[in-house]
C-alpha positions as CSV (number, residue, x, y, z in Angstrom):
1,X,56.5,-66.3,-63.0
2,X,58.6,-65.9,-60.2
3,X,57.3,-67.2,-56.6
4,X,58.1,-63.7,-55.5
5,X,56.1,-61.8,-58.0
6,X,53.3,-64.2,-57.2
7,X,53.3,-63.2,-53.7
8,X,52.7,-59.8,-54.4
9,X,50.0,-59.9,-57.1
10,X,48.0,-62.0,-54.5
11,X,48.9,-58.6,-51.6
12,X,48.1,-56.2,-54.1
13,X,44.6,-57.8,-55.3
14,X,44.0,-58.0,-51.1
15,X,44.6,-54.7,-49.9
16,X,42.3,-53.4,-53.5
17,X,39.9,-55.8,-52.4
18,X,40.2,-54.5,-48.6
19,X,40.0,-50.9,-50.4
20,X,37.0,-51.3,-52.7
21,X,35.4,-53.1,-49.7
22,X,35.9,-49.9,-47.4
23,X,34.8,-47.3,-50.3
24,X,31.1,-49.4,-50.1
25,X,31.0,-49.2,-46.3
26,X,32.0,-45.3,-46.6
27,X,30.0,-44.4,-49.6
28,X,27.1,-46.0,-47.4
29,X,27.9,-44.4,-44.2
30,X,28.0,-41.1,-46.7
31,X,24.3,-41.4,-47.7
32,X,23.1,-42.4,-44.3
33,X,25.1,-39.1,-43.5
34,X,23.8,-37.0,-46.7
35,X,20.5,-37.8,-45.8
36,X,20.9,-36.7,-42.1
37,X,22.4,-33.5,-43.4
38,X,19.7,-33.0,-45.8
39,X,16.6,-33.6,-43.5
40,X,18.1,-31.5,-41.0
41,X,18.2,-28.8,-43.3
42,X,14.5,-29.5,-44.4
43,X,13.9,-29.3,-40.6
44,X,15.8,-25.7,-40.1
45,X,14.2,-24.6,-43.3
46,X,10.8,-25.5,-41.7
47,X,11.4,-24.0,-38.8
48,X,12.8,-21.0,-40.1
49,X,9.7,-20.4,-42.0
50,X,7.2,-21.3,-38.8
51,X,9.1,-18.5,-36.8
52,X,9.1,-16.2,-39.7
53,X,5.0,-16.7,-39.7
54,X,4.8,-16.4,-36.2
55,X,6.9,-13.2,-36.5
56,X,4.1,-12.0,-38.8
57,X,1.8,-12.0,-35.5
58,X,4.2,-10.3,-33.7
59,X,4.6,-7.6,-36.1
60,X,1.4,-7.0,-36.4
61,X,0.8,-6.7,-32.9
62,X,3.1,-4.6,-32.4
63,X,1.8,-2.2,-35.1
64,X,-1.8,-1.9,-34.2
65,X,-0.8,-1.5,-30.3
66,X,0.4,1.7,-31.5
67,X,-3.1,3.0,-32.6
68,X,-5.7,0.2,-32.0
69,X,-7.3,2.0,-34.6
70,X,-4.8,0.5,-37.3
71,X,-7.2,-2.6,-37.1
72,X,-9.9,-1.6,-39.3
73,X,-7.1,-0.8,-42.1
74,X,-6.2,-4.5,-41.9
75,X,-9.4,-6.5,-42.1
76,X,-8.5,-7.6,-45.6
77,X,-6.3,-10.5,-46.8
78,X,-5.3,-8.6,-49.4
79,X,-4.4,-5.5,-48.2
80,X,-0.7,-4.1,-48.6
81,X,-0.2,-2.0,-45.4
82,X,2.4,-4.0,-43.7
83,X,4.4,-5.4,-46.8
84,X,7.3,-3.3,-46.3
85,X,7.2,-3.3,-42.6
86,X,6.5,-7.1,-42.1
87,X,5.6,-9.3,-44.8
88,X,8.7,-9.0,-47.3
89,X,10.8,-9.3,-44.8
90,X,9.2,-12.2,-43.7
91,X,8.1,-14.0,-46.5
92,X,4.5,-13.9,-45.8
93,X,1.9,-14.4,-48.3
94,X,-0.9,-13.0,-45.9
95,X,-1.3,-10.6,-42.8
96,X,-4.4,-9.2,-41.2
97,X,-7.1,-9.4,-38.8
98,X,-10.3,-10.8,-38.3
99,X,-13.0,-9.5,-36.3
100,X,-14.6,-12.5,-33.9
101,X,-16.4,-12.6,-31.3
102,X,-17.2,-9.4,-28.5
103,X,-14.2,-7.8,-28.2
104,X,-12.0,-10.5,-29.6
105,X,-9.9,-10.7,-32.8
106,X,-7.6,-13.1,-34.5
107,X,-4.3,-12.1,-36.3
108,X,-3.5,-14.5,-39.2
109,X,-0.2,-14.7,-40.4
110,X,0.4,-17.0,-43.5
111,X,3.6,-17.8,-45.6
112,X,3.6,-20.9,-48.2
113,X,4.3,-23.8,-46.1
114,X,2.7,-22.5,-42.3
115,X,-0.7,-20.4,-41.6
116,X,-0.7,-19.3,-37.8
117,X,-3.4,-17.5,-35.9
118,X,-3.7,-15.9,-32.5
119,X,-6.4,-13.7,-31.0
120,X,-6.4,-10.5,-29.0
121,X,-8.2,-8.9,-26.9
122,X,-9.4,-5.0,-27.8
123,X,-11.4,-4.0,-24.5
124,X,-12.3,-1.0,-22.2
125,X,-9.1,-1.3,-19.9
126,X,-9.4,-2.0,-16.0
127,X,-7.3,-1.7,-12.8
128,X,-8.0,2.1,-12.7
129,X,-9.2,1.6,-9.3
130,X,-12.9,1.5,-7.7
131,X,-12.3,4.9,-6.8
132,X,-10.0,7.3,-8.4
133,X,-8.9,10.8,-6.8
134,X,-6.8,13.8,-7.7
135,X,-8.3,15.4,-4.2
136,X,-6.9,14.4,-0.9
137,X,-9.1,11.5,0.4
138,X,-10.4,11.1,3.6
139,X,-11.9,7.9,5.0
140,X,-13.5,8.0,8.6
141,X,-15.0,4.5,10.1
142,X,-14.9,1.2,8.5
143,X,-15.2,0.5,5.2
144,X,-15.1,-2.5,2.9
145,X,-14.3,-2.1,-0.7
146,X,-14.8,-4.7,-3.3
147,X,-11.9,-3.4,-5.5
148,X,-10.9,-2.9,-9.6
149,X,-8.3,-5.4,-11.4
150,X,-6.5,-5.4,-14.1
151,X,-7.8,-8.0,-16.7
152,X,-4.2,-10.1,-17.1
153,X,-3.5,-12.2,-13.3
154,X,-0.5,-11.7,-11.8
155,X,-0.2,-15.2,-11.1
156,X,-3.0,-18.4,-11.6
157,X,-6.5,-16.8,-10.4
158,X,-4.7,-13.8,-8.1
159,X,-5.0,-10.4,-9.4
160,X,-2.9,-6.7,-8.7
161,X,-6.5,-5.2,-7.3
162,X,-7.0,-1.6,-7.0
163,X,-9.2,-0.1,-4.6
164,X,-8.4,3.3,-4.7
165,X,-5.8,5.2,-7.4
166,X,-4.8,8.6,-5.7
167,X,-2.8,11.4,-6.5
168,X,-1.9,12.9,-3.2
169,X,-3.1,11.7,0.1
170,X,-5.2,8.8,1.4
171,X,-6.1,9.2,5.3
172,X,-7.9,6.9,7.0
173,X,-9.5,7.8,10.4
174,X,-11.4,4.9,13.0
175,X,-14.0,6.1,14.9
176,X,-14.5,2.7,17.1
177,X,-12.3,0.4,18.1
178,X,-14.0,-2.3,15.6
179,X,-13.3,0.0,12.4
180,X,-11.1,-1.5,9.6
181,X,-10.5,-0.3,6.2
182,X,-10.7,-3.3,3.7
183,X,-10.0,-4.8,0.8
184,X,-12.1,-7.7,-0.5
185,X,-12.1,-9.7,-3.1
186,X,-13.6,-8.3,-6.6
187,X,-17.1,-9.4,-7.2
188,X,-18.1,-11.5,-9.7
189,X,-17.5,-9.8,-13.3
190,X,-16.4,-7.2,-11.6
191,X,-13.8,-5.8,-13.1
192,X,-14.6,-6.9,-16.4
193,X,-17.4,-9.1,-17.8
194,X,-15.8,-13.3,-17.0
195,X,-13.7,-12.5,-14.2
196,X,-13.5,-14.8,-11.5
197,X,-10.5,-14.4,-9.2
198,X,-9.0,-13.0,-6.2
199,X,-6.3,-10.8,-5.2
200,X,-2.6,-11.6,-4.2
201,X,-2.2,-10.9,-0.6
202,X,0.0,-7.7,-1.6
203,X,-2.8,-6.0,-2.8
204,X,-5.7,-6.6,0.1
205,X,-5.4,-3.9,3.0
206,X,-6.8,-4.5,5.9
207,X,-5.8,-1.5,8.1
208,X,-7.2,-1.4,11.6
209,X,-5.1,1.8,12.7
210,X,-5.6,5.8,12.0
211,X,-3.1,6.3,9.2
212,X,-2.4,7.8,6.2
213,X,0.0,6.9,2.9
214,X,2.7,9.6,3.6
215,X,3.2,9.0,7.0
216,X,1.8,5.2,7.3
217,X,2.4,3.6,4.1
218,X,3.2,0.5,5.1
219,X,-0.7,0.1,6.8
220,X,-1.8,0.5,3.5
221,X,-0.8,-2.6,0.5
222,X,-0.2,-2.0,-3.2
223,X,-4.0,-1.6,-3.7
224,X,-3.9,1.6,-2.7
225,X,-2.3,3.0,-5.7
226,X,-0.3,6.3,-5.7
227,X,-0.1,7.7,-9.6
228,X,1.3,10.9,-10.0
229,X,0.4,11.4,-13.2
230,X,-3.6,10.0,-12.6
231,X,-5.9,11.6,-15.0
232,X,-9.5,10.9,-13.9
233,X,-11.3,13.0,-17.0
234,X,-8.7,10.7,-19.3
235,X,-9.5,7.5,-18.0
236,X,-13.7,8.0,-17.5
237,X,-14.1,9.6,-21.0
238,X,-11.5,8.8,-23.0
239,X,-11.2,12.2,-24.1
240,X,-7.9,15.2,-23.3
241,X,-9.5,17.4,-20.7
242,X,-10.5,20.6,-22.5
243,X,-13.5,23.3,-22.7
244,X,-14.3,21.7,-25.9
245,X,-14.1,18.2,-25.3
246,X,-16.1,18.9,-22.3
247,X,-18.3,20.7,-24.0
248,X,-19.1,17.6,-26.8
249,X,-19.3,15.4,-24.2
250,X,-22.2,17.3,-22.6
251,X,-24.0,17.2,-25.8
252,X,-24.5,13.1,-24.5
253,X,-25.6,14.3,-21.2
254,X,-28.9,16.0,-19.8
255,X,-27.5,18.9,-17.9
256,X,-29.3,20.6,-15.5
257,X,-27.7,23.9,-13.6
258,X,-27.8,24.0,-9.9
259,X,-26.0,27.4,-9.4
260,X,-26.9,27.7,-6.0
261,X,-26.9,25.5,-2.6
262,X,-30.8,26.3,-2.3
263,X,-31.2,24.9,-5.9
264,X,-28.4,22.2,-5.1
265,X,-31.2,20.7,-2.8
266,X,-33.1,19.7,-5.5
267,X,-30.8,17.6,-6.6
268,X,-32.5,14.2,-5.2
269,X,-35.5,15.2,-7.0
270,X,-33.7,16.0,-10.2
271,X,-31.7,12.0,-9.8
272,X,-35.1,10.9,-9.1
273,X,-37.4,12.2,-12.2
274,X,-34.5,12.6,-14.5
275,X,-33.0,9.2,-15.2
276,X,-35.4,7.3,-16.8
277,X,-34.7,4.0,-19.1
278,X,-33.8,5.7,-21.7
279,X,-32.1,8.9,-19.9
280,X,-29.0,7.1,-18.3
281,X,-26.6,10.2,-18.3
282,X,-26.8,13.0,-15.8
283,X,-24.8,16.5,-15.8
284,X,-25.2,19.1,-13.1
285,X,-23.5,22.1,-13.4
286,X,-23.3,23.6,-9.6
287,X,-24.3,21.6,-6.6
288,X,-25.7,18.4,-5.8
289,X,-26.7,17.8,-2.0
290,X,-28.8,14.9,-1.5
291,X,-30.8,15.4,1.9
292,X,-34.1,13.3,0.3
293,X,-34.0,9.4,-0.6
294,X,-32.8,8.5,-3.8
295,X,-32.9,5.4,-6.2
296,X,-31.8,4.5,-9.0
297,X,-31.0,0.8,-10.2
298,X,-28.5,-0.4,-12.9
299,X,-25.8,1.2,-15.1
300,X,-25.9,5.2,-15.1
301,X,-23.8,8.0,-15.1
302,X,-23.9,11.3,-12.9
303,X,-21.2,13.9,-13.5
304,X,-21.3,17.0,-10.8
305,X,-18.9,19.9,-12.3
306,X,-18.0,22.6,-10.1
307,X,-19.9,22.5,-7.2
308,X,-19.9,21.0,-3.6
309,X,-21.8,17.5,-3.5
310,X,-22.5,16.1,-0.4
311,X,-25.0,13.2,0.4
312,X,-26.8,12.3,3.4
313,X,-30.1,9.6,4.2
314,X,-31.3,6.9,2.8
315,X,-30.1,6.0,-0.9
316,X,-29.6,3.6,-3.5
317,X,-27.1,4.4,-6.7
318,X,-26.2,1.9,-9.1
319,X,-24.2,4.0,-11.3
320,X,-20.7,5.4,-11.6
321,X,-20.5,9.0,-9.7
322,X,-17.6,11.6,-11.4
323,X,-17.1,14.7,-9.4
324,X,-14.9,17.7,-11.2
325,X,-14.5,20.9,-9.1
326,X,-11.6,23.4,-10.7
327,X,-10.4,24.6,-7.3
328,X,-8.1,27.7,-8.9
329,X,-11.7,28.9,-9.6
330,X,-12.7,32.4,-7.4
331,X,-15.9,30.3,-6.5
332,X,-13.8,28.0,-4.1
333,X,-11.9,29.8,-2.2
334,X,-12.2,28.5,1.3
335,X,-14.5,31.4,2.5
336,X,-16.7,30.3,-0.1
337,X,-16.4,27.0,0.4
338,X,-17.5,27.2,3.9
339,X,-19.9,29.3,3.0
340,X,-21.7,26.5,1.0
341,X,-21.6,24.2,3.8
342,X,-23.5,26.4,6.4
343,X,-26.0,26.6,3.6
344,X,-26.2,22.7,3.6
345,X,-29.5,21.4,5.6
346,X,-27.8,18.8,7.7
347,X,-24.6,20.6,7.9
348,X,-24.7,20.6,12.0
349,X,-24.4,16.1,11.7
350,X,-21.1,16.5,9.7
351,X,-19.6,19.7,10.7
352,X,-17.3,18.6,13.0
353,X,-15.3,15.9,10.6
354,X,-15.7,19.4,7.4
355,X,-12.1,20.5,6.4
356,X,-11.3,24.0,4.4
357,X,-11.1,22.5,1.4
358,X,-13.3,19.5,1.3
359,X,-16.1,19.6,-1.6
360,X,-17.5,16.2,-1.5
361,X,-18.7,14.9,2.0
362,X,-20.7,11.2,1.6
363,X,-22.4,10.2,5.4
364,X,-22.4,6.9,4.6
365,X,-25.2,6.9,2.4
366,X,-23.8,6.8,-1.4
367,X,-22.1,3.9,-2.5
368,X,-22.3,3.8,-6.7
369,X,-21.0,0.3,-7.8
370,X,-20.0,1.8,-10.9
371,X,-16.8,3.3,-9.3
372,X,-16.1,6.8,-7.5
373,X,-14.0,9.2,-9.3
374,X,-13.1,12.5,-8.1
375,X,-11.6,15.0,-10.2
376,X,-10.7,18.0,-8.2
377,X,-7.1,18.6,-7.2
378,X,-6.5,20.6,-4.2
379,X,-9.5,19.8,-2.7
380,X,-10.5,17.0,0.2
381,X,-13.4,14.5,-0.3
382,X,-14.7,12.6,3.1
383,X,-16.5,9.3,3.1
384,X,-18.0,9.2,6.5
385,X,-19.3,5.8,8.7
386,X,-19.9,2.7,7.4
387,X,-19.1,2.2,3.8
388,X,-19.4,-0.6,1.6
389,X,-18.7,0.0,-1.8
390,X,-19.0,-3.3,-4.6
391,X,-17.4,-2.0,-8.0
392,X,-18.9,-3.6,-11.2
393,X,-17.1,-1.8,-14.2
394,X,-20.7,-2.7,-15.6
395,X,-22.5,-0.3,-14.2
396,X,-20.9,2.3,-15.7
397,X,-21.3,4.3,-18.6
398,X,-17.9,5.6,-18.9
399,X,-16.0,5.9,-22.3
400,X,-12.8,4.1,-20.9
401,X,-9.8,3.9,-22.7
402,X,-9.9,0.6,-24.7
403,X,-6.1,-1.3,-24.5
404,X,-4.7,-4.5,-27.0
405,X,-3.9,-7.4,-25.3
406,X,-3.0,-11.2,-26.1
407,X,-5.4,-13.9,-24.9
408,X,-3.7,-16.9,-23.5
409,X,-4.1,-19.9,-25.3
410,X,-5.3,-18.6,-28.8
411,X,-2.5,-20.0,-30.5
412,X,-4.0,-21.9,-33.7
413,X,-1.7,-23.3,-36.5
414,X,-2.5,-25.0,-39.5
């Protein structure tokens, strides 16, 4: 053989040498690179299905906020409600509820690699305010309210209080130079059973000037709460304001008729005698004037439909206090209505601070921790002197609304 052909035998036997010896460092770079490729796709897979379960939660949520009352149709782990809406979709193997403690329950969502749970809250809902008005309202002296709040902070331990929810006017009138209308915190499970908090400093009024919310709004914060659409009867008994919802929820009640302001004097009495432990819920048709001391300890209710109340002396009222008056009525026109208050036996201490229209006049004296709530449009209620009112949602009896909501921190997976 030729010294030339030699030469390039012993190139071509280097460069397959140098080839072959690449193709093992690629084909090993390729299966670190395969395997890469492959556990990332086990990772996106895995993660697909987590969000898929967690979706499940979501969706359910979502369908049971609704109509809370969905939740009783999905206590099962079997049942089929939301396979079209949800679990198909979503590849789920499970979805439903679980009741657990109080009001809580847990949502559990499960697919066949990831089971997630999360629990929500199905409560009376709060923030409607410690007092709630459709009627004009009329403050005069100081006054210290412990307020509502709603039951998710705004930020940390500070809350959106409400002291008063109004449809129309808020005034407030100082008598002394040392009167203030203010905002405290909310007392101890106050709002709701657990809380323990304060609120922001946008929603704590402390007003030291005569003022009212159309002309003066900025003396007022955001816990004085204009709602145009504020529906008292809604929000206390959880039922559409009509004769015969009223008249089923009078079945619950003791009712007592009070037609006139003579009889409306023996209203103390009638608080007095009538709640007993067992008798918690009070319903006078007519008037209520309370001239004689009255106590009563604990959660109550006493509802006062369609007739001046006004409240004067020495009391002690634990309860919640809810005041209807239907002022398109003949009966309160304002010739009638003043003609109620000259009727009234200490009508000459608060006649000069009366108005044409006002139904509800409180000298200080009535303070129901349970919350005030005034249900007479067109009409003006007075709370007169020194006035301290401490609202415990638990001292009410009321039928409130109930609302859905998440509770922070529930997330479980397995």
């Amino acid at each position: 053989m030729r010294k030339g052909q030699q030469q390039g035998v012993i190139t071509l036997l280097v460069v397959s040498v140098l080839l072959a010896s690449a193709l093992m460092l690629t084909l090993s770079s390729y299966k670190s690179v395969f395997y890469q490729i492959k556990r990332s796709q086990n990772e996106l897979r895995d993660r697909q299905a987590h969000w898929e379960t967690e979706g499940g939660i979501e969706c359910l949520y979502a369908y049971v906020s609704a109509d809370p009352d969905r939740m009783a149709t999905l206590s099962s782990a079997s049942n089929t409600v939301l396979n079209t809406l949800c679990k198909d979709d979503l590849n789920l193997t499970e979805l439903y509820t679980q009741a657990a403690s109080g009001d809580r329950y847990t949502i559990r969502s499960k697919s066949a690699t990831h089971d997630l749970s999360k629990q929500v809250l199905y409560a009376s809902k709060t923030g409607f305010g410690a007092i709630q008005t459709t009627a004009d309202l009329r403050i005069r002296g100081s006054a210290d309210i412990a307020p509502d709040a709603p039951r998710t902070p705004s930020s940390g331990s500070e809350y959106e209080c409400v002291a008063v929810r109004y449809k129309g006017l808020v005034t407030f009138e100082t008598s002394t130079a040392s009167d203030v209308l203010q905002t405290t915190d909310p007392m101890a499970d106050g709002p709701f059973v657990g809380f323990s908090g304060s609120c922001s400093e946008s929603h704590k009024t402390s007003n030291a000037t005569s003022s009212d919310t159309t002309n003066n709004p900025t003396n007022f914060k955001e816990d004085y709460q204009k709602d145009a659409s504020l529906d008292p009867f809604k929000n206390y008994f959880n039922k559409e304001k009509t004769s015969a919802n009223i008249a089923a929820i009078k079945a619950d009640y003791e009712v007592v008729a009070l037609p006139t302001i003579t009889d409306g004097h023996d209203c103390s009495d009638i608080i007095n005698t009538r709640f007993t432990a067992t008798n918690r819920k009070l319903w006078i048709e007519g008037h209520c004037i309370i001239d004689m001391p009255v106590t009563v300890y604990g959660p109550h209710s006493l509802v006062v439909e369609n007739g001046i109340f006004a409240v004067n002396g020495s009391t002690v009222f634990e309860g919640s206090m809810y005041h209807m008056v239907d002022m398109a009525l003949p009966a309160f026109s304002t010739a009638n209505i003043a003609n109620y208050w000259n009727d009234v036996s200490f009508k000459g201490v608060i006649q000069s601070f009366l108005g044409s229209k006002t139904v509800y006049f409180d000298n200080g004296a009535f303070h129901p921790k349970g919350g005030m709530i005034f249900d007479s449009e067109g009409a003006e209620v007075v709370l007169n002197g020194s006035y301290n009112l401490d609202y415990s949602s638990s001292n009410s009896l009321n039928n409130a609304p109930k609302e859905l909501s998440w509770i922070a921190g529930s997330w479980y997976v397995d």
